[in-house]
PyMOL Python script that loads the backbone (N, CA, C, O; Angstrom):
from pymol import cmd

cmd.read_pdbstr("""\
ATOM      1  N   UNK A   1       0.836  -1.177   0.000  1.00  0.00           N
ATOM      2  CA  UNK A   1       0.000   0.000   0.000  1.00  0.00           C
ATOM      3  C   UNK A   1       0.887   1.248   0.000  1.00  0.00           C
ATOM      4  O   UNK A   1       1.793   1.279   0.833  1.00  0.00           O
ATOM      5  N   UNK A   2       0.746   2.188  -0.762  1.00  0.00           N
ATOM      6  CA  UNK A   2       1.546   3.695  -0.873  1.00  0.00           C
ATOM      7  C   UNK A   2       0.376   4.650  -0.464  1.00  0.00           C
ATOM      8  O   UNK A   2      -0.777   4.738  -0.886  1.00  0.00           O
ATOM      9  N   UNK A   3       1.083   5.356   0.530  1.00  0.00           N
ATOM     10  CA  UNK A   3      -0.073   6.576   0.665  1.00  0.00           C
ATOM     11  C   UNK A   3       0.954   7.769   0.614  1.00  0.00           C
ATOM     12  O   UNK A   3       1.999   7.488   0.027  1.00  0.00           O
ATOM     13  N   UNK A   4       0.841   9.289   1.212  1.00  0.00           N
ATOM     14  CA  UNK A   4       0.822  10.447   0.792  1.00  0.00           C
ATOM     15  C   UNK A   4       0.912  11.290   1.675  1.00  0.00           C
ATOM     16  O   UNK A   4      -0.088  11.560   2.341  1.00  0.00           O
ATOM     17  N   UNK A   5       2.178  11.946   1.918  1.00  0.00           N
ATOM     18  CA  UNK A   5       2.551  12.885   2.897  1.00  0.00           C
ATOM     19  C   UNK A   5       2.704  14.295   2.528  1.00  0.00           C
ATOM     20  O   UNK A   5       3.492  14.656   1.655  1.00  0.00           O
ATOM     21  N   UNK A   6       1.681  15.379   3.431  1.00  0.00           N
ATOM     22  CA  UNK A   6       1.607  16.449   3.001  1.00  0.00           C
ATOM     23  C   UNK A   6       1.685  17.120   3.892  1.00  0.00           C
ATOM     24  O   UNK A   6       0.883  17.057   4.823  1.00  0.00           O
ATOM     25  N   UNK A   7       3.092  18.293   3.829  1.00  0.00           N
ATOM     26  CA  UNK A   7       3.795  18.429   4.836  1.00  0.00           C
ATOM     27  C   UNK A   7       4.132  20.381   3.884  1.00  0.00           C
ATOM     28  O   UNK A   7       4.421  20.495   2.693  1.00  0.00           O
ATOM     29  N   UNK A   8       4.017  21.203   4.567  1.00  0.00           N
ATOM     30  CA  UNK A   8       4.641  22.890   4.318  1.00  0.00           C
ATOM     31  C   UNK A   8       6.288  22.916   4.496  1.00  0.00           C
ATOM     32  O   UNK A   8       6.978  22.233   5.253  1.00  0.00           O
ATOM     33  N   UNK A   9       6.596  23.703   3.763  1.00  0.00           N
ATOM     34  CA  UNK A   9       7.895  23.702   3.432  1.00  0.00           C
ATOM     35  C   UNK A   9       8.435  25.552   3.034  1.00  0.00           C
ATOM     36  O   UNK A   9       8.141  25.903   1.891  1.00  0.00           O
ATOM     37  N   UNK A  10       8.825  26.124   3.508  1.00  0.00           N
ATOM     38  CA  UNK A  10       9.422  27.235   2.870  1.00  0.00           C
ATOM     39  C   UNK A  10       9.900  27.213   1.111  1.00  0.00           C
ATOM     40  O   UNK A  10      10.793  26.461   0.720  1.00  0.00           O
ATOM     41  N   UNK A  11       9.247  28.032   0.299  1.00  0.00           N
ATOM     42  CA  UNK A  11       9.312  27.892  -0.974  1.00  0.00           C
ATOM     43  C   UNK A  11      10.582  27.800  -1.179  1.00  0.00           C
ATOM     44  O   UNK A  11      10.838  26.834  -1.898  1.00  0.00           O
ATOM     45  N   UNK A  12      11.719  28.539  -0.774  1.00  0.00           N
ATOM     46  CA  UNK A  12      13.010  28.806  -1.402  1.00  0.00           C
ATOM     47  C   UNK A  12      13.845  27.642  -0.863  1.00  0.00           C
ATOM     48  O   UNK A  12      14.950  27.550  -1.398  1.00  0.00           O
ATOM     49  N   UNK A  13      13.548  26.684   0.126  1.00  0.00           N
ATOM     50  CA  UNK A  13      14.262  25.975   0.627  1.00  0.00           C
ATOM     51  C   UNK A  13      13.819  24.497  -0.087  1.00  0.00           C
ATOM     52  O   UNK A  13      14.654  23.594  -0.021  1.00  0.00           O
ATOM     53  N   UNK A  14      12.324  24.185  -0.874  1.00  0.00           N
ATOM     54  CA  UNK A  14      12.001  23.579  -1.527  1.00  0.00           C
ATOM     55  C   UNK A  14      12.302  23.442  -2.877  1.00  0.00           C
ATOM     56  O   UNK A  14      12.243  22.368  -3.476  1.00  0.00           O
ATOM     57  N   UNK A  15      12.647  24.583  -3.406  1.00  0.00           N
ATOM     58  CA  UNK A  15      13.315  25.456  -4.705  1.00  0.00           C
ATOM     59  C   UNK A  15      14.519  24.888  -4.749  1.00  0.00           C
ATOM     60  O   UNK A  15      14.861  24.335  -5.794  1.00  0.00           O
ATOM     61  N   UNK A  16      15.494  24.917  -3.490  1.00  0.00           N
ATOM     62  CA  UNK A  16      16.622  24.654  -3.503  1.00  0.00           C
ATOM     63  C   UNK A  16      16.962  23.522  -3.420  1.00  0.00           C
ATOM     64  O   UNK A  16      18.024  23.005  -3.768  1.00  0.00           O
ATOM     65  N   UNK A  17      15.710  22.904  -2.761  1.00  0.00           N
ATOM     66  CA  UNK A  17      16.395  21.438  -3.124  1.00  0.00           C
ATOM     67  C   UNK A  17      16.056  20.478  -3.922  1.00  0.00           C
ATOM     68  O   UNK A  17      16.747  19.461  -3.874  1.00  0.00           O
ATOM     69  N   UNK A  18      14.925  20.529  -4.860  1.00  0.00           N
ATOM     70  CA  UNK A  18      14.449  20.622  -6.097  1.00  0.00           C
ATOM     71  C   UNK A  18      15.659  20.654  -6.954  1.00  0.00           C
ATOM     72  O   UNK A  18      15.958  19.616  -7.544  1.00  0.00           O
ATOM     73  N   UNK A  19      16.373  21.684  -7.093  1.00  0.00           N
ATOM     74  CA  UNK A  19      17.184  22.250  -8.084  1.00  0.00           C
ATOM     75  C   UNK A  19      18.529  21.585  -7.744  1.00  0.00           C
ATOM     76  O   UNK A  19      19.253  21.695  -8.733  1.00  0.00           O
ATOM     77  N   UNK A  20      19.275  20.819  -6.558  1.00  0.00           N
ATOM     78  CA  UNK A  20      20.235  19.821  -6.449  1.00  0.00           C
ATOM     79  C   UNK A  20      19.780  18.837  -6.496  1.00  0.00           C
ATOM     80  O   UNK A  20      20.705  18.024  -6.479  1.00  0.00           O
ATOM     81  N   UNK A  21      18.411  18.111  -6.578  1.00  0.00           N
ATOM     82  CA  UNK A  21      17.776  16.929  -6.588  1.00  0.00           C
ATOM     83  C   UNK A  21      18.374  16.658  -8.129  1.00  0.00           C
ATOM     84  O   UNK A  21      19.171  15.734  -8.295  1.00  0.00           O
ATOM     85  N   UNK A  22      18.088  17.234  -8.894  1.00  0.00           N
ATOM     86  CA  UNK A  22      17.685  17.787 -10.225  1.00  0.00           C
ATOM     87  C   UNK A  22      18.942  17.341 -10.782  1.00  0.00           C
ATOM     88  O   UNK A  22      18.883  16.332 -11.484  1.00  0.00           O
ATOM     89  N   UNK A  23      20.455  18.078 -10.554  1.00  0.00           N
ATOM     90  CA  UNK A  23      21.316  18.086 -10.474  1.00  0.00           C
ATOM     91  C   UNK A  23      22.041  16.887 -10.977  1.00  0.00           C
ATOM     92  O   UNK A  23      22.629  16.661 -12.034  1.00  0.00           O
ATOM     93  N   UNK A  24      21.800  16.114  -9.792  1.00  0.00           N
ATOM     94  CA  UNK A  24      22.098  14.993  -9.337  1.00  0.00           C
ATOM     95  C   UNK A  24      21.453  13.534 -10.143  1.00  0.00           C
ATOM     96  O   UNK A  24      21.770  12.360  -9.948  1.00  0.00           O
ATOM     97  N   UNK A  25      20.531  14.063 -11.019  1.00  0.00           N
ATOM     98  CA  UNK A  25      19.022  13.116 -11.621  1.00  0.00           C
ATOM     99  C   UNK A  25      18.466  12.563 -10.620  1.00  0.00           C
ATOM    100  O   UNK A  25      18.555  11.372 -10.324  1.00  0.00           O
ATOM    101  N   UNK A  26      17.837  13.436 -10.021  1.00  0.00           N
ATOM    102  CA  UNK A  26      16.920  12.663  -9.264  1.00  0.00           C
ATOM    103  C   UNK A  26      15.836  13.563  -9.301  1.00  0.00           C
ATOM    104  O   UNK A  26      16.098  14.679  -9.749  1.00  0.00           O
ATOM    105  N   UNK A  27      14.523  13.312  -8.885  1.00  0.00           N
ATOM    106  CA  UNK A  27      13.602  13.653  -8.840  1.00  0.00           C
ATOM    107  C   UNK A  27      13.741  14.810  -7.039  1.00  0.00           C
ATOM    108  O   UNK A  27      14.794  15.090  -6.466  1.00  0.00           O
ATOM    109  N   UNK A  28      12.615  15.133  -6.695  1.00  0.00           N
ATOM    110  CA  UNK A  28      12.754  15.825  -5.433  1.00  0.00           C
ATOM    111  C   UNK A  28      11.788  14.212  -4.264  1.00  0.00           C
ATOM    112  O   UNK A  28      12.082  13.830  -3.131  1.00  0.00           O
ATOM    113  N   UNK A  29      10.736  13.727  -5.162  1.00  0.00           N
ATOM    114  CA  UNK A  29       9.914  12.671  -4.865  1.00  0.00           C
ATOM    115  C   UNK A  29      11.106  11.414  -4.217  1.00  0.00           C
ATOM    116  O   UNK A  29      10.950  10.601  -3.306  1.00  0.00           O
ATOM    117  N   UNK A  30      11.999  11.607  -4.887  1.00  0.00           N
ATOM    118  CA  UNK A  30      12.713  10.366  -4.691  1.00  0.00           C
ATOM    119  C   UNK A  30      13.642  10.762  -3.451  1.00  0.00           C
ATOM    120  O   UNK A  30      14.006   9.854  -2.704  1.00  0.00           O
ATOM    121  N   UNK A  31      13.959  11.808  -3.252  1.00  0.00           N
ATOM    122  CA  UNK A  31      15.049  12.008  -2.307  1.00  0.00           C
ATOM    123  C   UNK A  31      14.132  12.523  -0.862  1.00  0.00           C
ATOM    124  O   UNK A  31      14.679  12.683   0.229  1.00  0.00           O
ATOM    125  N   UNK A  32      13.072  12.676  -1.039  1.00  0.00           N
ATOM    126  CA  UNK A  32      11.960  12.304   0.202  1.00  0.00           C
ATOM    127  C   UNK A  32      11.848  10.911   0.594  1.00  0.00           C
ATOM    128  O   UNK A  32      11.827  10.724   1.811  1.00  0.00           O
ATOM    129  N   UNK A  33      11.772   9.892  -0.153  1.00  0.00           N
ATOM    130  CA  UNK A  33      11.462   8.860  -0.372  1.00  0.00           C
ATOM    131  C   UNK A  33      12.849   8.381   0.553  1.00  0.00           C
ATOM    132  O   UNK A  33      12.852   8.370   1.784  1.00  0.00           O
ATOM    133  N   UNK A  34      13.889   8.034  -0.212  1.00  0.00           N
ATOM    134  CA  UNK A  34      15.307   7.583   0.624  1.00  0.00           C
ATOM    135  C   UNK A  34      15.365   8.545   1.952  1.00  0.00           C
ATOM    136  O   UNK A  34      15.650   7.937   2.984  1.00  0.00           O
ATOM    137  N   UNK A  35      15.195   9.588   2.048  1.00  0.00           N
ATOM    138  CA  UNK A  35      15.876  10.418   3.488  1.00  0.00           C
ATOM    139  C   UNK A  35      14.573   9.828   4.407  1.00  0.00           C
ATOM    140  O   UNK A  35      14.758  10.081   5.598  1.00  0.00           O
ATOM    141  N   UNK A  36      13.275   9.090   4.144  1.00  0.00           N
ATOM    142  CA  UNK A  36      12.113   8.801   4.931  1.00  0.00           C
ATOM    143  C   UNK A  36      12.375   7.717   5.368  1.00  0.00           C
ATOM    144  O   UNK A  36      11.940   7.218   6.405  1.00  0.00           O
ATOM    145  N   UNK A  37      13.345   7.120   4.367  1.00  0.00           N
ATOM    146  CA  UNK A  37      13.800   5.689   4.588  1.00  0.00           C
ATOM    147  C   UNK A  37      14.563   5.524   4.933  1.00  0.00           C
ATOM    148  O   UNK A  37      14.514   4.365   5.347  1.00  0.00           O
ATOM    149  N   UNK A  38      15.925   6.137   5.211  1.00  0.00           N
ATOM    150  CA  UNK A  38      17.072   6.242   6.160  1.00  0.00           C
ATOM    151  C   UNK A  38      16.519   6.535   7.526  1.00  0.00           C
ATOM    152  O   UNK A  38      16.404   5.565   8.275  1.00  0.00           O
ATOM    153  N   UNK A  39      16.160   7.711   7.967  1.00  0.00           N
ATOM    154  CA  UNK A  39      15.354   7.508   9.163  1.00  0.00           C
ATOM    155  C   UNK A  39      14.755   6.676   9.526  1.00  0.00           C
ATOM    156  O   UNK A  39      15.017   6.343  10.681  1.00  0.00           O
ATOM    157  N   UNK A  40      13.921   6.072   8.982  1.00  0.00           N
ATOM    158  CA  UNK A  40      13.002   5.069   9.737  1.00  0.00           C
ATOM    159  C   UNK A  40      13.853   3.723   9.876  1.00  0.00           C
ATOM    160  O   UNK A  40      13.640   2.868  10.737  1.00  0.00           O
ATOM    161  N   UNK A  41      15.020   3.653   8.733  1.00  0.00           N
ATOM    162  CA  UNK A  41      16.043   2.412   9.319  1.00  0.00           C
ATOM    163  C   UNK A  41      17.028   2.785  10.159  1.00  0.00           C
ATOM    164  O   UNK A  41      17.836   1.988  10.635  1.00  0.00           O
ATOM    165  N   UNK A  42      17.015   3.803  10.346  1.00  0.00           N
ATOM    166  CA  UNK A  42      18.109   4.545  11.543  1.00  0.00           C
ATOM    167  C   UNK A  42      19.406   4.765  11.042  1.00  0.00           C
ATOM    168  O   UNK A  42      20.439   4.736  11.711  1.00  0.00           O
ATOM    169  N   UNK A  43      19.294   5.020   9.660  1.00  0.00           N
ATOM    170  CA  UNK A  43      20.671   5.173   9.051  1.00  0.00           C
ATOM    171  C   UNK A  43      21.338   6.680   9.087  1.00  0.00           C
ATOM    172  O   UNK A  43      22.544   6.928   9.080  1.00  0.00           O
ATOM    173  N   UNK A  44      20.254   7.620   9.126  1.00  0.00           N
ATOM    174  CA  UNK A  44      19.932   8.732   9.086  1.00  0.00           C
ATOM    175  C   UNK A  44      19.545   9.418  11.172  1.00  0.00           C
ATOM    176  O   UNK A  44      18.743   9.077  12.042  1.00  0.00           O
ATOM    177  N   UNK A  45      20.445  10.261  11.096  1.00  0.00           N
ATOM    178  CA  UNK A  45      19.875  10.286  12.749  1.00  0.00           C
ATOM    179  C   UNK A  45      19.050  11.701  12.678  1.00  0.00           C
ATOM    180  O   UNK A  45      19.514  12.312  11.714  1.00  0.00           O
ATOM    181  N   UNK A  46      18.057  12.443  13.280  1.00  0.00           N
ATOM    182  CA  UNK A  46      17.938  13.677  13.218  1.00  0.00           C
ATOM    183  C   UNK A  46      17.726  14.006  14.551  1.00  0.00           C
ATOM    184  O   UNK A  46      16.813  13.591  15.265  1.00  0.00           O
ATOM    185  N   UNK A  47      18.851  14.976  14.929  1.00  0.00           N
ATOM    186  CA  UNK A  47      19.028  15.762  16.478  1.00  0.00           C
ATOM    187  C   UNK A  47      18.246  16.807  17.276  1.00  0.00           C
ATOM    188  O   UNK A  47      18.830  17.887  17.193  1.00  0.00           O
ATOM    189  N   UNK A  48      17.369  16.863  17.864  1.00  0.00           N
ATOM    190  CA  UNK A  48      16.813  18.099  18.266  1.00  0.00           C
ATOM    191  C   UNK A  48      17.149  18.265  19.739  1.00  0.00           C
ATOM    192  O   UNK A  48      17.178  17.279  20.476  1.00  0.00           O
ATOM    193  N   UNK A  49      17.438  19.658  20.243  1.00  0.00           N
ATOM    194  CA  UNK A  49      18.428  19.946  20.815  1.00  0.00           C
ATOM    195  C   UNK A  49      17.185  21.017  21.655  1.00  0.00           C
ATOM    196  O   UNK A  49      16.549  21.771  20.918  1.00  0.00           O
ATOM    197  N   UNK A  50      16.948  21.038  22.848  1.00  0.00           N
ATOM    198  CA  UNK A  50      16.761  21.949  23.789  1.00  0.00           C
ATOM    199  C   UNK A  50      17.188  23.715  23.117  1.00  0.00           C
ATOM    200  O   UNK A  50      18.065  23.716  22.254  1.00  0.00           O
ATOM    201  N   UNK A  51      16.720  24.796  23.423  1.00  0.00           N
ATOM    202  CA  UNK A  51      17.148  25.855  23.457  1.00  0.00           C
ATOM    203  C   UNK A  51      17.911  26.195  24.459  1.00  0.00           C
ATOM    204  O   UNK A  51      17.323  26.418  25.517  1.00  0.00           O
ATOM    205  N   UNK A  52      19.152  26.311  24.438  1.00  0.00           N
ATOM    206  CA  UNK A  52      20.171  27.338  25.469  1.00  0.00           C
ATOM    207  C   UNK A  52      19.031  28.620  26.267  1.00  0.00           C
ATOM    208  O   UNK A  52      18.633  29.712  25.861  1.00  0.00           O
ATOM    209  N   UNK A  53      18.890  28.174  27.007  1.00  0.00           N
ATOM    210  CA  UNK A  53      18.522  29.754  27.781  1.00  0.00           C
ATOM    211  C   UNK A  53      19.983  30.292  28.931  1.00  0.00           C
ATOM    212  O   UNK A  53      20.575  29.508  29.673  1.00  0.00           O
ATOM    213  N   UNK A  54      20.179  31.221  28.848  1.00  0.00           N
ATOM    214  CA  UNK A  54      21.439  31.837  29.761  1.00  0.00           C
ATOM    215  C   UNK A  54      21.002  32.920  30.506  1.00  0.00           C
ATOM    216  O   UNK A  54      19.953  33.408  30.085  1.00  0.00           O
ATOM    217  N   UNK A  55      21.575  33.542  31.664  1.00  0.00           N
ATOM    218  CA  UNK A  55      21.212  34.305  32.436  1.00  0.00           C
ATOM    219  C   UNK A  55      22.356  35.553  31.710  1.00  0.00           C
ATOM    220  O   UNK A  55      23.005  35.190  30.729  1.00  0.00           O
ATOM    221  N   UNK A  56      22.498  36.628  32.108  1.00  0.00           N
ATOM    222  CA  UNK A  56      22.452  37.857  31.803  1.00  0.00           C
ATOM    223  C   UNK A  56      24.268  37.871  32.168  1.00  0.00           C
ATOM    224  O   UNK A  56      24.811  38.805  31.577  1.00  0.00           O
ATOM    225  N   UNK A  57      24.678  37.513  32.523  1.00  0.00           N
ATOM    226  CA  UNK A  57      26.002  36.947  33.118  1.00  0.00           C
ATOM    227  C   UNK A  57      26.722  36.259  32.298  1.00  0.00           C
ATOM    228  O   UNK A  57      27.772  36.792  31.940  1.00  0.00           O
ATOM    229  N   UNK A  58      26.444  35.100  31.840  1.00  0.00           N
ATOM    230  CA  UNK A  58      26.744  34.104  30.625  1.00  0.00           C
ATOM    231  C   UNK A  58      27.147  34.812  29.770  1.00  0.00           C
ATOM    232  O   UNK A  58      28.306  34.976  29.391  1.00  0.00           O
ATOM    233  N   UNK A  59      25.790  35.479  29.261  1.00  0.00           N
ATOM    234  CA  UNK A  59      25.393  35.826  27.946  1.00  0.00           C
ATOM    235  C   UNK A  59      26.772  36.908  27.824  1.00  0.00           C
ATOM    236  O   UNK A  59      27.550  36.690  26.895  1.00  0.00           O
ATOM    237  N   UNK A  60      26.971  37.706  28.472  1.00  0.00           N
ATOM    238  CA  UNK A  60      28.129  38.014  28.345  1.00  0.00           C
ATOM    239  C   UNK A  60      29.059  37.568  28.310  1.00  0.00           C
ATOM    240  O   UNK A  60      29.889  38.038  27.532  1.00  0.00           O
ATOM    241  N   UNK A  61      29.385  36.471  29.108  1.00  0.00           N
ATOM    242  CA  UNK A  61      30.940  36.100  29.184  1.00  0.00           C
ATOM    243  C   UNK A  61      31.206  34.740  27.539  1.00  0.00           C
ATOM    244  O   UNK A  61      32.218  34.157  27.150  1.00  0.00           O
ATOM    245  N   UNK A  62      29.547  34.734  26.944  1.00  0.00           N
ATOM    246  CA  UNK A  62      29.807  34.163  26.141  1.00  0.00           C
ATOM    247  C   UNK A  62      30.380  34.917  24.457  1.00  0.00           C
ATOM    248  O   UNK A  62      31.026  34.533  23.482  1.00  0.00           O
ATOM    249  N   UNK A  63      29.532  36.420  24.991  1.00  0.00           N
ATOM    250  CA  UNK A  63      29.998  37.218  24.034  1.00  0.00           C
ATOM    251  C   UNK A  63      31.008  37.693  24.087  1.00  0.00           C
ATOM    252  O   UNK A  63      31.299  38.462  23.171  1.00  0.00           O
ATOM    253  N   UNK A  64      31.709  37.524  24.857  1.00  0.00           N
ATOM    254  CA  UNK A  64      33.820  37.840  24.755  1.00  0.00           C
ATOM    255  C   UNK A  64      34.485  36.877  24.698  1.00  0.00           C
ATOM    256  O   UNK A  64      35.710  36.975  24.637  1.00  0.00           O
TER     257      UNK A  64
END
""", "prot")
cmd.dss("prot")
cmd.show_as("cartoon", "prot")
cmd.util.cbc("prot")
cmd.orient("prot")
């Protein structure tokens, strides 16, 4: 069974990768397809990371 993922994307960042998909001969369909499939076999890791919050102190000693 194939079904259909519909997902928003920033135009220029879709544009852009469209246009190295392209490049490369590949479709943009297809390189959704493998990067959906690396993830889900864990070949592919994707990191999400907490936001840094710093106190007023830090934030300085990080800016010097």
């Amino acid at each position: 069974m194939i079904t259909q993922a519909i997902f928003k994307i920033e135009k220029s960042l879709k544009e852009k990768a469209m246009k190295k998909a392209q490049n490369k001969g590949l479709s943009f369909g297809v390189v959704l397809k493998l990067a959906t499939k690396a993830f889900a076999d864990g070949t592919i890791n994707v990191g999400v990371l907490p936001k840094e919050s710093f106190n007023q102190k830090t934030r300085e000693e990080l800016k010097k």
